[in-house]
N, C-alpha and C positions, 0 to 999 in steps of 0.2 A: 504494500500500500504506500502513496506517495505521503508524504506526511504533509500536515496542512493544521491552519489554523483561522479559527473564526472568530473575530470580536463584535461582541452586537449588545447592545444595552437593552435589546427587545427580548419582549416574555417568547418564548415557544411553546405552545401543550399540543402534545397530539395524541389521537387514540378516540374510537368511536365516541359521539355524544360530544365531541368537544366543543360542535356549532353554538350547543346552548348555552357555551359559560362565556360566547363574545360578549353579549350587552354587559355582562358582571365586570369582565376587563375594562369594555369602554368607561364603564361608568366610575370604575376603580381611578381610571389615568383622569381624570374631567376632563373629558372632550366634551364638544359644541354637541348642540342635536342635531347637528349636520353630519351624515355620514358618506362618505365613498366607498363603494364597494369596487375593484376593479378586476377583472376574470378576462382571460381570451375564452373564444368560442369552445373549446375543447371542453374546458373545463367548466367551464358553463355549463356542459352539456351534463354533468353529473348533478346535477340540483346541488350542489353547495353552496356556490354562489348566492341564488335565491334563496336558499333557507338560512344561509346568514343573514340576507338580506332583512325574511321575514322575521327574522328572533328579535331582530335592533326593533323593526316597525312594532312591535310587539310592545314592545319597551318603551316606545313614545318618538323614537328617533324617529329623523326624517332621513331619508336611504337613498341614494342614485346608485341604482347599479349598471355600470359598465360594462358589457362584454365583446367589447373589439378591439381588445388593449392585443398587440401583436403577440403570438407563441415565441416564447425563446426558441433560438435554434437549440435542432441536439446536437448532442455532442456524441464523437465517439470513442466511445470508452476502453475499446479495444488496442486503440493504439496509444504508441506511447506520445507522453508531449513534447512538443516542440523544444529542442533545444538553447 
């Protein structure tokens, strides 16, 4: 494995049900009632997107969700990197 290093001051949770503890997050950091949701098509196409989107509206937030934001390219992982 290449070895690597990530710094990020952002929360990560992952693991089924996690969509419902967004508004608890949002509302933990005080953000605005203004929300952005932003997804490419792909991903969209799994209902997460929208059922993030509905947890927040649920919770009072106002929600724009996005989904034409471009796919990252892939990568291939097969070879090795560039020198």
């Amino acid at each position: 494995m290449i070895p690597f290093s990530i710094i990020s001051p952002s929360q990560l949770d992952f693991g089924s049900g996690k969509v419902a503890i967004i508004p608890d997050i949002v509302k933990a950091l005080g953000t605005s009632e203004k929300i952005l949701v932003l997804s490419d098509k792909g991903v969209a196409g799994t209902g997460v997107p929208a059922k993030t989107s509905e947890s927040l509206e649920d919770r009072g937030y106002s929600v724009l969700l996005v989904d034409t934001v471009p796919p990252e390219r892939s990568m291939n992982w097969t070879k090795s990197p560039p020198a």
